[in-house]
C-alpha positions in Angstrom: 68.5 42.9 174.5 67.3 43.1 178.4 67.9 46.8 178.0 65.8 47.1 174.5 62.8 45.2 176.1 62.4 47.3 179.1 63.1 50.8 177.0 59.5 52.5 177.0 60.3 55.0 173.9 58.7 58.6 174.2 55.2 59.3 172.6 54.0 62.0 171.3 52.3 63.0 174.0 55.4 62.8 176.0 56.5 65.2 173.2 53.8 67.3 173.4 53.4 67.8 177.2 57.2 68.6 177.6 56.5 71.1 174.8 53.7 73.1 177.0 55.6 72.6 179.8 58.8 74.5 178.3 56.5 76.6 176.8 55.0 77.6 179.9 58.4 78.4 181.9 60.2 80.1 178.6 57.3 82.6 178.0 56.9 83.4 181.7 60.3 84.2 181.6 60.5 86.2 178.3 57.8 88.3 179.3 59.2 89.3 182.2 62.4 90.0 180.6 60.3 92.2 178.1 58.3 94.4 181.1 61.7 95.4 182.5 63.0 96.8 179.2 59.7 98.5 179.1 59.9 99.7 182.4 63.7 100.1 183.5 64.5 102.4 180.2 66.4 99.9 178.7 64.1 99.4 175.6 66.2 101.0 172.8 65.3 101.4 168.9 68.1 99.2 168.4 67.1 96.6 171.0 63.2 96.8 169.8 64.8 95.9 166.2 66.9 93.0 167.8 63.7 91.4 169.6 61.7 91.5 166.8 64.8 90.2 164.7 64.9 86.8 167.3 61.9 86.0 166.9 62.2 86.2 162.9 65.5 84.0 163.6 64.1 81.2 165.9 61.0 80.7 163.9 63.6 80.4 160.8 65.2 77.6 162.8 61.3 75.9 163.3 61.5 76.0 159.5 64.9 75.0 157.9 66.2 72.9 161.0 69.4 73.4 162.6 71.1 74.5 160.0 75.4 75.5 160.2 74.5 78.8 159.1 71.1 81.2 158.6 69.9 80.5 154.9 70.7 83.1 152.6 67.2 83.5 151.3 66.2 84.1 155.2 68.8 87.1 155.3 68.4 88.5 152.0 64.6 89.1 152.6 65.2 91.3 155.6 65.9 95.0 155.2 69.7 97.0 154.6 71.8 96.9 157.9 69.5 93.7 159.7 71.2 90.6 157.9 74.9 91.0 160.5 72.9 91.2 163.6 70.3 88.6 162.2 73.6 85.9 161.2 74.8 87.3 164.8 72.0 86.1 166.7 71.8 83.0 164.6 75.4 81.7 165.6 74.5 82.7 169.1 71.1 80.3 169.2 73.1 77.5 167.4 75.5 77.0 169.8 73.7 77.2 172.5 70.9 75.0 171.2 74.0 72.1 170.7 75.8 73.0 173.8 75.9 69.7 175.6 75.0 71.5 179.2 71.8 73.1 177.5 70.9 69.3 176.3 71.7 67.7 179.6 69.6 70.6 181.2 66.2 69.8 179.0 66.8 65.8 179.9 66.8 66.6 183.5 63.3 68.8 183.3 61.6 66.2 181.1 62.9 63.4 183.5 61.6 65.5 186.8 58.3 66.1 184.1 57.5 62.5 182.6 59.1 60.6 185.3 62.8 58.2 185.2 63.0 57.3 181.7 65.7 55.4 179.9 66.1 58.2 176.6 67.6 57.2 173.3 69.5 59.5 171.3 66.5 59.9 169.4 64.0 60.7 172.1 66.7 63.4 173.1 66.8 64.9 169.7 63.2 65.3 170.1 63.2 66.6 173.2 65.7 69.3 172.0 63.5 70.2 169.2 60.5 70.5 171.4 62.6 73.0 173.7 64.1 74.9 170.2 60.2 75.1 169.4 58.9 76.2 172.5 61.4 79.2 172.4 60.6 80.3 169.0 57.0 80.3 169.8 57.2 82.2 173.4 59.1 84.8 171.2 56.6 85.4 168.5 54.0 85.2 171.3 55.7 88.2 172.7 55.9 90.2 169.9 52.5 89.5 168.9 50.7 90.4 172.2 51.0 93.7 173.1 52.5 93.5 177.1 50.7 96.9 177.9 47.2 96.8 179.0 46.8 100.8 177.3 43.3 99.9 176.3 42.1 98.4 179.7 43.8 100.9 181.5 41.8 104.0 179.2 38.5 101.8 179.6 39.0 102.0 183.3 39.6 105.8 183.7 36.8 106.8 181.5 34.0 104.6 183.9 36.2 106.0 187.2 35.7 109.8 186.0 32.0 108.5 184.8 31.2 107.6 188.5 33.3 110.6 189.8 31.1 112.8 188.0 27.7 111.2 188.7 28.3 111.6 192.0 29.3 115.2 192.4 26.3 116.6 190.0 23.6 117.8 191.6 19.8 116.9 190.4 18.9 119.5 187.9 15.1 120.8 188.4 13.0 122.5 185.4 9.7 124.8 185.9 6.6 123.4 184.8 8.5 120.0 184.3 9.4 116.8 187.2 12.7 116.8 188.1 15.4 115.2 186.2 18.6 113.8 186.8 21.9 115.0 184.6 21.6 112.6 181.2 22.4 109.1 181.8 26.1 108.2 180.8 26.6 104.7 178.8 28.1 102.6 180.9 32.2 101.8 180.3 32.9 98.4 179.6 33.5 96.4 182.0 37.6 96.0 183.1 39.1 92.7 181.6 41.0 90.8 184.4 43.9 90.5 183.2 44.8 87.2 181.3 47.3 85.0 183.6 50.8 84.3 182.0 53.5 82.4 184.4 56.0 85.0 185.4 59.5 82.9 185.2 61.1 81.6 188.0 60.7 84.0 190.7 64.0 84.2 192.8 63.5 81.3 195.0 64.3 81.9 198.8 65.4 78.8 199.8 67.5 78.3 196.5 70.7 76.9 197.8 74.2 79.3 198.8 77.4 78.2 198.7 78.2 77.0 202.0 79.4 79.6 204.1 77.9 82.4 201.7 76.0 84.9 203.2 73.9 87.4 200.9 74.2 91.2 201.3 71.3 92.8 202.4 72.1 96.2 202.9 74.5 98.6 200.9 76.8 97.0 198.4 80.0 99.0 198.4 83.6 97.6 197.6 84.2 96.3 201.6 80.7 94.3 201.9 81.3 92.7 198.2 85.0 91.8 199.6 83.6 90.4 202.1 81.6 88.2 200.1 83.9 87.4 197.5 86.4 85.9 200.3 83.6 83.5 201.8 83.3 82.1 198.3 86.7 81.6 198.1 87.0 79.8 201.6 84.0 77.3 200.4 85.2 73.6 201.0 86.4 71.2 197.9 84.3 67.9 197.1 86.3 65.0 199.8 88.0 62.2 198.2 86.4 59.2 198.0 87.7 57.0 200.7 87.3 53.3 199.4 84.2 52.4 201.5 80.7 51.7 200.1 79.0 54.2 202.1 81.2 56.8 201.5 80.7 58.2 198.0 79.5 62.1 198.4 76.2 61.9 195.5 75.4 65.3 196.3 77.0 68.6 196.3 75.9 71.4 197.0 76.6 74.0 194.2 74.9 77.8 195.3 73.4 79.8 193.2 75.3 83.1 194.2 77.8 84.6 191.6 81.0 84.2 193.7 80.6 81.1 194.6 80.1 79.7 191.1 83.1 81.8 189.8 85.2 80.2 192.5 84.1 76.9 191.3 84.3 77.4 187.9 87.7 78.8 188.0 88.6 75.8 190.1 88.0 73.5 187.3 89.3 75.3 184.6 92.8 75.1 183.5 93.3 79.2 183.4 96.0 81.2 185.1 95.9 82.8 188.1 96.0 86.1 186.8 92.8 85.2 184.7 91.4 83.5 187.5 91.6 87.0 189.6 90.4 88.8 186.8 86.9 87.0 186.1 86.2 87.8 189.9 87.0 91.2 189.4 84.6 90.8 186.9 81.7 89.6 189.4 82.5 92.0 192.3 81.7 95.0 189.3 78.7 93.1 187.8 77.3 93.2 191.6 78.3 96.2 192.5 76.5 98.0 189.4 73.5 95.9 188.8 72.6 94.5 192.6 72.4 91.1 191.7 73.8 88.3 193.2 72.6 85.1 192.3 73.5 83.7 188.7 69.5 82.7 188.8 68.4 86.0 189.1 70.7 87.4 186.2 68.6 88.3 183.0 69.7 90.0 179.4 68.6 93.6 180.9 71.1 92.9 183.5 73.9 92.0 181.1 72.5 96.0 179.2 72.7 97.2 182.0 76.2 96.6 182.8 77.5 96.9 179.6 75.8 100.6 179.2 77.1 101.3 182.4 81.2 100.5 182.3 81.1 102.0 179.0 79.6 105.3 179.5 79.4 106.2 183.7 82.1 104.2 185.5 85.1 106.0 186.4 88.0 104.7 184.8 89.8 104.4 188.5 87.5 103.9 191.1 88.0 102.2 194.6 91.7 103.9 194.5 91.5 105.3 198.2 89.8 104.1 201.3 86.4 106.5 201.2 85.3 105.3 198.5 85.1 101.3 199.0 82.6 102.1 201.2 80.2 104.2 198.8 77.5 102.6 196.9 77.4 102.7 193.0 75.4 105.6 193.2 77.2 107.5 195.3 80.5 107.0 193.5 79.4 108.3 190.8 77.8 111.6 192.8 81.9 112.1 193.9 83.3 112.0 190.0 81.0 114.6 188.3 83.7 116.7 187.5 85.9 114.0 186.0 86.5 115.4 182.5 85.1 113.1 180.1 87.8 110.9 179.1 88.3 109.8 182.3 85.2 108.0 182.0 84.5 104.5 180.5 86.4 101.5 179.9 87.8 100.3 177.1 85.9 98.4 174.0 88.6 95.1 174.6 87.7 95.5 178.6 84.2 95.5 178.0 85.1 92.8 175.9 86.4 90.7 179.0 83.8 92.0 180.9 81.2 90.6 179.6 82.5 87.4 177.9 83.3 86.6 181.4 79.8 86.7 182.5 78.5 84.9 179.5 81.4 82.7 180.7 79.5 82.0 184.2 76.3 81.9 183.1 77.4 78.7 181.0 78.9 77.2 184.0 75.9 77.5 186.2 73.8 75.3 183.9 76.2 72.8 184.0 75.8 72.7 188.1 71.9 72.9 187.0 71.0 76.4 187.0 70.5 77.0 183.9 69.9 80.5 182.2 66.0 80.9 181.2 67.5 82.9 178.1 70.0 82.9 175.8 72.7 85.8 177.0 73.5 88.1 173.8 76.4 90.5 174.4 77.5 91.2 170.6 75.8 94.6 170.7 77.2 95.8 173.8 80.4 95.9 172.4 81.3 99.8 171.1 82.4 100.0 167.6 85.8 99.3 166.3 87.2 102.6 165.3 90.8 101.3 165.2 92.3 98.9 161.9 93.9 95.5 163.4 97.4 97.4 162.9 96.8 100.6 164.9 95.7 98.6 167.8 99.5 97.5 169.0 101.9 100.4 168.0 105.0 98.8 166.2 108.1 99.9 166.0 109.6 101.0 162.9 113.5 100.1 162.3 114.3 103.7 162.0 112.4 104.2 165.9 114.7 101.5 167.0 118.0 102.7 166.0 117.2 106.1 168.1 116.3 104.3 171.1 119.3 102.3 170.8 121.5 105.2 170.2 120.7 106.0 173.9 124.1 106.6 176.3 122.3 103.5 177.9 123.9 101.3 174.8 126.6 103.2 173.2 128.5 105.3 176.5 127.2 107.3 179.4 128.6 109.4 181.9 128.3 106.6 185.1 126.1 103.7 186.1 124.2 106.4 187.8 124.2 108.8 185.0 123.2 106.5 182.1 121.4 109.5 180.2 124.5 111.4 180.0 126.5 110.6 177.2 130.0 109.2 177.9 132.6 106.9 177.3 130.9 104.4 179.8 129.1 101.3 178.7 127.4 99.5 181.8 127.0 95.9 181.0 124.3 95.4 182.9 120.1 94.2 183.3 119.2 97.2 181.9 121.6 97.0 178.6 121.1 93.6 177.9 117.1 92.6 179.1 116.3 95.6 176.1 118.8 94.4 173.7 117.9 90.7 174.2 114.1 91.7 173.3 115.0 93.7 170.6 117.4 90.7 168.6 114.5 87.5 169.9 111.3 89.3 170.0 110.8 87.4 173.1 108.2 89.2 176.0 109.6 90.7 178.7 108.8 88.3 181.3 110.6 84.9 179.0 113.7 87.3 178.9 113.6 88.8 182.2 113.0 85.4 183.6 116.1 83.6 182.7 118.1 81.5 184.6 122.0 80.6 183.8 121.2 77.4 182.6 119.0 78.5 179.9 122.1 79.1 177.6 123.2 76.4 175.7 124.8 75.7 172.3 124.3 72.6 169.6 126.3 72.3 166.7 127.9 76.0 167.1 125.0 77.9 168.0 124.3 79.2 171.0 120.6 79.6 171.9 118.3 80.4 174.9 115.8 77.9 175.9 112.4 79.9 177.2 110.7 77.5 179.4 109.1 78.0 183.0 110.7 78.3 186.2 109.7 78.5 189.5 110.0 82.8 188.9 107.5 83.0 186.0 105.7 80.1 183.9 104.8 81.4 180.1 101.6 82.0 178.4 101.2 79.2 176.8 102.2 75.6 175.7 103.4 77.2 172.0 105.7 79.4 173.8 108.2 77.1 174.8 110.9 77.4 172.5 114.3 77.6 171.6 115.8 81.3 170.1 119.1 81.2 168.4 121.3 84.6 170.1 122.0 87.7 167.6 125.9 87.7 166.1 125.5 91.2 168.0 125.1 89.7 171.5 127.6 87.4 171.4 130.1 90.7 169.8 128.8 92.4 173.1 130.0 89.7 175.0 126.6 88.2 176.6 128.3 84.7 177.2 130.7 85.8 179.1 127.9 87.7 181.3 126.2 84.5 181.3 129.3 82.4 182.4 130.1 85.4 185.3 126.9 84.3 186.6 127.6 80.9 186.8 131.1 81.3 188.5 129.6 82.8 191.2 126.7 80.6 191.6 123.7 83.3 190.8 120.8 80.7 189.3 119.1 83.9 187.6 120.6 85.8 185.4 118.2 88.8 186.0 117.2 89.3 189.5 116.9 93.3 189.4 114.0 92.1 187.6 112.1 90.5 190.6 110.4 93.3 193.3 113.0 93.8 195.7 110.0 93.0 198.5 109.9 89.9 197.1 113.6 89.3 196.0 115.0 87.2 198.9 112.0 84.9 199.0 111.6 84.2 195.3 115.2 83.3 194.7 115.2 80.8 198.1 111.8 79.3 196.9 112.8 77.0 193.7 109.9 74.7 194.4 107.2 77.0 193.8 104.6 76.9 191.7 105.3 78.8 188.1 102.0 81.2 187.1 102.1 83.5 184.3 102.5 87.0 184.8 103.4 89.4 181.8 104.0 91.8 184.5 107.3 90.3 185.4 110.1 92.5 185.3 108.2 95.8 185.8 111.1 97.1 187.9 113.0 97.3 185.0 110.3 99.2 183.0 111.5 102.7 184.3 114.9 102.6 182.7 113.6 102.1 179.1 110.7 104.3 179.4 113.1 107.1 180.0 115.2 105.9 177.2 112.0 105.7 175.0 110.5 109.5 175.7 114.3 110.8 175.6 114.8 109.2 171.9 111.7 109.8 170.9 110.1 112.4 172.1 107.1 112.5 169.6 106.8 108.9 169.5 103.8 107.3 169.1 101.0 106.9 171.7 100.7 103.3 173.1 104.7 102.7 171.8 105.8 100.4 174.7 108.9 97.8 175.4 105.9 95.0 174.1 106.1 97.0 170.5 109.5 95.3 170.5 108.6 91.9 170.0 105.7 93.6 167.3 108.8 95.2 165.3 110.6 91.5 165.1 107.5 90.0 163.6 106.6 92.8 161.5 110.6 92.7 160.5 110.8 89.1 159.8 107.1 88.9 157.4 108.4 92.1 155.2 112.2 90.9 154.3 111.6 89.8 150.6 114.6 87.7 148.2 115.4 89.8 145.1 112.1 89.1 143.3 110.0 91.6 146.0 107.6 88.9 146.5 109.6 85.8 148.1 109.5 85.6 151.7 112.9 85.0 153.2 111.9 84.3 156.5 109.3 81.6 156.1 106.0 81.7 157.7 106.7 78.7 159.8 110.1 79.8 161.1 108.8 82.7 162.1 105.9 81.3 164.4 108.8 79.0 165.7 111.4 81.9 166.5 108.0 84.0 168.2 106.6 81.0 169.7 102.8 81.7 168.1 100.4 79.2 167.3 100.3 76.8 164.9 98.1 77.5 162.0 96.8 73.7 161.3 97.1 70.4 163.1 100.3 68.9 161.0 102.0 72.0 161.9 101.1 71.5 165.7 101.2 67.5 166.5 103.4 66.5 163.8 106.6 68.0 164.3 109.4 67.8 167.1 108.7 69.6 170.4 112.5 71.2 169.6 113.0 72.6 166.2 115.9 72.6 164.1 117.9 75.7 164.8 119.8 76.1 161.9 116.6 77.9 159.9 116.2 80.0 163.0 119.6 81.1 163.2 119.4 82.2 159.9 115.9 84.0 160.1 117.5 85.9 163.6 120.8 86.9 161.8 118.7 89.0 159.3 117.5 91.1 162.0 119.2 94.7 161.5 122.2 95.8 164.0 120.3 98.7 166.3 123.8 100.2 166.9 
C-alpha cells in the first residue's frame, strides 16, 4: 500500500520527452550509419533495397503492434523476391525489441532522463513502445531526406565560378558610348547552412578499458592483436563478498574494448573451451580486418565489411609462418596475389560462426550497458546455400564400408608394420578395433577413442559401453551420455577379452595410442583433471584409416571421413523397413538413444530414465550389417 502511495506513474509528457530523446540519439546514429555506406562503397543495390525495406518493416510494427509474425497483407503488398528478407528483418526487430537486455537498457536511459523512478510494468511497456517508435520514425526520416547536400553543393559552385569570373574580366569600353562593365550576373542563392542533426555517440575517449587493456595505436598485425587479446584474458574476476557491510563491490568496471568483453562473456557462459577459443579467434579477425576495437564503436557497415571481406579476400591460411603476423591486413593480402582463387575465402558455415559470434558480443555488451545504437543484421552476409542438407556430410554407403573393411588392416596383413600388405596377420590392436567399434555404435571418434576399462559392463547378458566423461575427454553434450549395446561381431572378434587384457595389467585406458605422445605421460598420471570437449581426440590415430580409406576407395567421395561413419549408422538404422516397405524397424526413439541425439519434445527429454533399457538397443545394433 506504502509502495502504491508513493509510486508517481509516468505521464505523457514523460512519454513524450523520452520519445524525442531516443529519437534524437537513434537518428544521429542512423544517419551516420547511412553516410558511411555512402561513402566507404559499401552501399549496394541489395543493401539500398534492404534499408528502404526496414523502414517499411518498423513502421508496420508502429501499426499492427508487436505482432509473432509480419502480417500477411504487409508482405503480400510488397514486390516478387522482397517478402523473405522483409519476414527476415521482421524476426530480427522482434527479438530484439523483447530482448530483456534491450528493455533493461531503455529503463536505465529514461531513469538517467526523467530522474529515479519506481516503473510499473506498464510504464515500461510504454517506454518500450516509445523506443520501438522512435526507431521506425528515425528510419523513415532517413529515407525521406536525402543525406547529400547535391543541390547546395551545385548552388555554391555556380556563385564561386560567378565571382571567379567577375573578377578576371576586364571593363569592356565602346566608341561613342561610356564605359560598361561585362553584364551583371544574377546573384546565386545564398548557401543553406546546413540543418544540424546529432551525429550518434561519437567514440568517447574516456569510455572505460578493461583494466589492464591498452588500445593499439599503431599497426594492427597478428603480434600487437596477441598482445592485446592476452591482457584481456589476465583482467581480474569480481572478489567475493567477504561478510562485512562495507565490503560489497557495487561497481565493476566492464570496458568497452572487444577482448575484454569476449573474455567476460565467455566467462559466464557455460560453452567449452574449444568454443570459448574460437569466438576470440573470432575478435582478433574482426579487429584485424575492420580496425575497430571497442564494441561501442562497432556499426552494421562494420559487420559488411567483415563479412565481404572473409568471404571474398582473406586467404584461407594466413598467419601460418612468422613474417606474416607482423604485416597489416593490407599488406597480407599484397603477399597472396597469386594464390589461385580457391584458396581464397572461407567457408559459408565459417562465416556463419563468424559472424553469429559477433552478433553474439554485441548482445553481451548491452547487458554490461553498452548497448548497440542499431540492430546488427547478418542474414545477408551469409553466401547462398548451393549444397542440399544431404550433400553437406558425405555418408557412407554399406557397399563403401565393406571395401574399407576388406583392408589387410581387418582381414590379414603381412606384419604389424606392414598392415597394407595383405597376409595371414590380423593385429588386434587401436587401429583394428577404434574403426570397427565406430563402424558397429556410430559413436564419434573421441567417446570411442576415450574409453577407459571400466566402461564395459554387462546387465542381463548384454555387454555394453557406457560413453561418459573422463578426465581425457568430456563429450559434446548432456544427450550424449549413453549406454551402446557391443555388435555380436565384436564380441566374435574377441573385444572382451582385449578389454579384460587391459585390466590384468592395470592399463585404466583402453586406448592410449590415441592420446599425443607429448602429452601421453601426463594425461594418463593426471585423473583429476578437468574433462573439456575436444572432437579432435584421437587424431593420432587418423593416419592409419585415412590410408585405409584412399587405398579402398580410391575415387571415393570428397569430404568422406572416419565422422561419415557414425552418418552411415544413422542413415542405416532410419532406412531398414519390416516386410511392408514402410514400417520402421528401428524406431525413431531408439535410434536417438543408441546415437545419443537430442530429444525431439520435452516428454522424450525429462520424462524418461537417464539409462535406457538396453534390450531395444541391442536389438536395433544387431541389425547393423557384418562389414567383413
Amino acid at each position: 500500500m506504502l509502495t502504491d502511495t508513493l509510486h508517481s506513474p509516468l505521464s505523457d509528457a514523460d512519454i513524450t520527452a523520452f520519445f524525442h530523446a531516443e529519437l534524437l540519439s537513434y537518428l544521429g546514429s542512423l544517419r551516420e550509419q547511412r553516410l558511411h555506406e555512402r561513402i566507404d562503397g559499401s552501399l549496394t543495390s541489395e543493401k539500398a533495397r534492404k534499408n528502404r525495406l526496414e523502414a517499411l518493416v518498423l513502421r508496420g510494427m508502429v501499426e499492427d503492434g508487436l505482432r509473432e509474425e509480419m502480417p500477411t497483407e504487409r508482405s503480400n503488398a510488397l514486390e516478387a523476391g522482397e517478402s523473405e528478407t522483409a519476414r527476415s528483418l521482421y524476426d530480427a526487430h522482434l527479438q530484439h525489441f523483447l530482448r530483456p537486455a534491450f528493455n533493461d537498457d531503455i529503463q536505465r536511459r529514461a531513469i538517467a532522463l526523467l530522474g529515479n523512478r519506481d516503473l510499473t510494468a506498464f510504464d515500461k511497456l510504454q517506454l518500450r513502445w516509445a523506443a520501438v517508435e522512435a526507431r521506425a520514425a528515425a528510419h523513415e526520416a532517413v529515407e525521406a531526406v536525402p543525406l547529400h547536400r547535391a543541390e547546395t553543393a551545385r548552388g555554391a559552385a555556380i556563385a564561386l565560378l560567378h565571382d571567379m569570373l567577375g573578377a578576371a574580366l576586364p571593363t569592356v569600353t565602346i566608341p561613342d558610348h561610356p564605359p560598361q562593365m561585362t553584364p551583371p550576373v544574377a546573384a546565386a542563392p545564398p548557401v543553406a547552412a546546413p540543418i544540424p542533426v546529432p551525429s550518434g555517440p561519437a567514440p568517447d575517449p574516456v569510455a572505460p578499458l578493461t583494466p589492464g587493456v591498452e588500445l593499439i595505436t599503431g599497426r594492427f598485425t597478428a603480434t600487437t592483436l596477441k598482445a592485446q587479446r592476452e591482457q584481456a584474458e589476465n583482467q581480474p574476476e569480481i572478489g567475493q563478498f567477504d561478510g562485512h557491510a562495507s565490503a560489497p563491490q557495487n561497481e565493476a568496471i566492464f570496458g568497452t574494448d572487444l577482448f575484454g568483453t569476449t573474455v567476460r562473456m565467455n566467462r559466464r557462459s557455460r560453452a567449452k573451451d574449444e568454443s570459448c577459443t574460437q569466438k576470440l579467434k573470432t575478435v582478433t579477425l574482426f579487429i584485424y580486418l575492420t580496425g575497430v576495437q571497442r564494441v561501442t564503436e562497432i556499426r552494421q557497415h562494420h559487420l559488411d565489411l567483415f563479412g565481404r571481406e572473409i568471404e571474398h579476400n582473406l586467404p584461407k591460411y594466413y598467419w601460418k609462418s612468422p613474417s606474416q603476423q607482423d604485416l597489416t591486413y593490407r599488406e597480407l593480402l599484397d603477399t597472396c596475389r597469386n594464390l589461385p582463387r580457391d584458396a581464397i575465402g572461407v567457408s559459408r558455415g565459417t562465416i556463419k560462426r563468424h559472424v553469429t559470434v559477433m552478433k553474439e558480443i554485441i548482445g553481451y555488451a548491452a547487458q554490461e550497458g553498452h548497448g548497440a545504437a542499431f540492430a546488427p543484421a547478418t542474414a545477408h552476409l551469409l553466401p547462398p546455400e548451393e549444397r542440399t542438407e544431404a550433400e553437406k556430410r558425405p555418408v557412407f554407403t554399406a557397399e563403401q564400408v565393406r571395401k574399407v573393411f576388406s583392408h589387410p588392416l581387418w582381414t590379414g596383413c603381412k606384419s604389424e608394420y606392414r598392415r597394407h600388405t595383405p597376409g595371414k596377420k590380423v593385429v588386434k590392436d587401436h587401429h583394428f578395433w577404434v574403426n570397427l567399434l565406430l563402424v558397429y555404435t556410430g559413436a564419434r571418434r573421441s567417446e570411442i577413442a576415450g574409453l577407459q576399462a571400466t566402461d564395459l559392463s554387462e546387465e542381463n547378458g548384454i555387454p555394453f559401453i557406457s560413453v561418459r566423461p573422463n578426465h581425457l575427454r568430456g563429450l559434446k553434450n548432456r544427450h550424449s551420455k549413453r549406454r551402446i549395446p557391443l555388435h555380436p561381431h565384436l564380441i566374435e572378434e574377441g573385444f572382451l577379452e582385449f578389454v579384460e587384457k587391459a585390466r590384468n595389467r592395470g592399463a585404466p585406458i583402453l586406448f592410449p595410442e590415441a592420446i599425443p605422445a607429448n602429452k601421453r605421460a601426463a594425461v594418463l598420471r593426471d585423473t583429476d583433471a578437468r574433462p573439456s570437449y575436444d572432437p579432435k581426440f584421437g587424431d593420432a590415430l587418423d593416419h592409419v584409416w585415412r590410408e585405409c580409406l584412399e587405398r579402398s576407395l580410391p575415387d571415393a567421395p570428397k569430404g568422406l571421413c572416419l565422422h561419415s561413419l557414425r552418418g552411415y549408422v544413422n542413415d542405416t538404422l532410419i532406412n531398414l523397413r519390416e516386410a511392408d516397405g514402410r514400417t520402421q524397424m528401428v524406431p525413431d526413439i531408439d535410434r536417438r538413444d543408441l546415437m545419443g541425439h537430442v530429444a525431439t519434445d520435452t516428454n522424450e527429454a525429462n520424462y524418461r530414465r537417464d539409462e535406457k533399457p538396453l534390450g531395444r538397443l541391442y536389438e536395433a545394433v544387431k541389425l547393423l550389417p557384418r562389414v567383413f
